[in-house]
C-alpha positions in Angstrom: 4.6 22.8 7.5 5.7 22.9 4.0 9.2 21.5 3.2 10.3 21.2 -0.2 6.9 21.5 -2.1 6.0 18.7 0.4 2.9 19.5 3.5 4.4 17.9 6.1 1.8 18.1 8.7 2.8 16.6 13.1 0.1 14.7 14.1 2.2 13.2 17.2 -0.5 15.3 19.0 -3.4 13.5 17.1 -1.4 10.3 17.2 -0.9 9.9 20.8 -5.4 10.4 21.8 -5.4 7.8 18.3 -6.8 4.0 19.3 -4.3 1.9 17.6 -5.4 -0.4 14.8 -3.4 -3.8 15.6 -4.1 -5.0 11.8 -0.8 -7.6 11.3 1.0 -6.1 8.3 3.2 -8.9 7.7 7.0 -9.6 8.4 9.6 -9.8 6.1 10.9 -12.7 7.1 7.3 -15.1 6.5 7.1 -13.2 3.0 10.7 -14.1 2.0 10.3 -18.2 3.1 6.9 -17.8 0.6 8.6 -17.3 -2.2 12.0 -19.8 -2.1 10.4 -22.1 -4.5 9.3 -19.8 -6.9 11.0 -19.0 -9.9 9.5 -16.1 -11.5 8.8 -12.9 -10.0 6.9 -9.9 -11.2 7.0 -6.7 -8.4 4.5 -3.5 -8.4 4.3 -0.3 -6.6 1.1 1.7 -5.9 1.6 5.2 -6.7 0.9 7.0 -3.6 0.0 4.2 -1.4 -2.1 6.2 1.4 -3.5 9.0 -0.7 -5.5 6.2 -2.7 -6.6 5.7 0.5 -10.3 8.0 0.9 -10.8 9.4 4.6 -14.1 8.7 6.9 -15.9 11.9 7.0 -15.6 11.9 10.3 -12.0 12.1 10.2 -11.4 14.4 8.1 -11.7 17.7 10.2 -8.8 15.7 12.2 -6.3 16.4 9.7 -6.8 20.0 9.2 -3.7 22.3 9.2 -3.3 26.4 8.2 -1.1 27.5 5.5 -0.4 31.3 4.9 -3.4 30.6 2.0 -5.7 29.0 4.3 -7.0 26.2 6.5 -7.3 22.4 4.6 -8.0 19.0 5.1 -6.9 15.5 3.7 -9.7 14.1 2.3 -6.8 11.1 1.6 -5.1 9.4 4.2 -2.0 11.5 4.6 1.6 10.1 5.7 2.1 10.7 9.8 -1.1 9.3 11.2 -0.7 6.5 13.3 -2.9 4.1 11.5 -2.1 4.9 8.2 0.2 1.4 7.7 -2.4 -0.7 9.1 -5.1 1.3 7.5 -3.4 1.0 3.8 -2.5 -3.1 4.6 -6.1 -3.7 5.4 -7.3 -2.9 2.6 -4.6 -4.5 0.3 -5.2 -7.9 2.6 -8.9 -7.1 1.5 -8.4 -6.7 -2.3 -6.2 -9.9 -2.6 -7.9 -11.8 0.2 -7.8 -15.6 -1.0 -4.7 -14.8 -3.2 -2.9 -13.5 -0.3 0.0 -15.9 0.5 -1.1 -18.0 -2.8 1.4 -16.5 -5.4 0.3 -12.8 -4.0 2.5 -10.8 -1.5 1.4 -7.6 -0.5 3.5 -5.4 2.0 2.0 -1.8 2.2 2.3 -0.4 -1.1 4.6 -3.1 -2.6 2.7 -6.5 -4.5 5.2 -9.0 -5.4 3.6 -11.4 -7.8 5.7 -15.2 -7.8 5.1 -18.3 -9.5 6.8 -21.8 -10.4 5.9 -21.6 -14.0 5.2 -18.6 -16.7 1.8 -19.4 -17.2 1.1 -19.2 -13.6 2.4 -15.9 -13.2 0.6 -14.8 -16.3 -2.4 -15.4 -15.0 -1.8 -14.4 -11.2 -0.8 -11.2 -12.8 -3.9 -10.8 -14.8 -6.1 -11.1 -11.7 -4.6 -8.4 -10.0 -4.6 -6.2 -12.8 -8.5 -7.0 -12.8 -8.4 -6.6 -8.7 -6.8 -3.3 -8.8 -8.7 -1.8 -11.3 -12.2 -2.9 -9.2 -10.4 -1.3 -6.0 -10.0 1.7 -8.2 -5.9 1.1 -7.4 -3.6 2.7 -9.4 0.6 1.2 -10.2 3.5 3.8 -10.6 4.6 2.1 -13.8 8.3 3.7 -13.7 9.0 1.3 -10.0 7.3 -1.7 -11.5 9.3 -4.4 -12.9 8.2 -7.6 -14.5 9.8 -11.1 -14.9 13.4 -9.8 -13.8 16.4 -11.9 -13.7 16.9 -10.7 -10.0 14.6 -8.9 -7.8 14.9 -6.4 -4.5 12.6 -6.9 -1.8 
């Protein structure tokens, strides 16, 4: 269904036959006590979190819907399947594995970067500049924001 220039697709049916993926994506509450003592903070977005995201092969007939035009498929992961969340914070977990917790938080498609000191953060932010770039993920410059006096969660 198309709303607004937007596809929005129900995949409740799909959904419900779906095995769940119980990947943790991790609560607010433990990433909020990992960062008291920390004194600078740098946050990115991901443009597009799940459509960075490429489908199995297998799955991509799943996703097919009809449009006056034609029938399509997602070769991304689109926003309504079940497993989309744990899908996208597997695969952030994976591309900051050891950092994870260590100065990196990573909550779907929002990295907050935190250190004690500026040099620190400096080069925590380096690596995942270096991490994304190998993971072929890409920032939405225009939601980032770096060393703020403040910062929203």
């Amino acid at each position: 269904m198309l709303q607004k220039g937007v596809i929005r697709e129900n995949y409740r049916p799909l959904n419900k036959i779906t095995t769940k993926d119980e990947f943790p994506i991790p609560r607010i509450d433990d990433l909020l006590r990992a960062v008291k003592c920390s004194r600078y903070f740098i946050a990115l977005d991901l443009r597009a979190g799940y459509w960075q995201v490429t489908m199995g092969a297998d799955d991509i007939p799943k996703t097919a819907f009809r449009t006056p035009s034609g029938l399509y498929e997602f070769t991304v992961v689109p926003f309504g399947l079940v497993n989309a969340p744990t899908t996208f914070q597997r695969l952030v977990t994976h591309v900051f594995g050891d950092l994870f917790w260590e100065g990196i938080l990573v909550y779907l498609d929002d990295i907050l970067i935190h250190a004690s000191t500026l040099p620190q953060i400096m080069e925590l932010l380096q690596e995942v500049f270096k991490r994304l770039r190998f993971a072929g993920l890409k920032l939405r410059l225009s939601k980032c924001t770096f060393l703020p006096s403040q910062i929203e969660y």
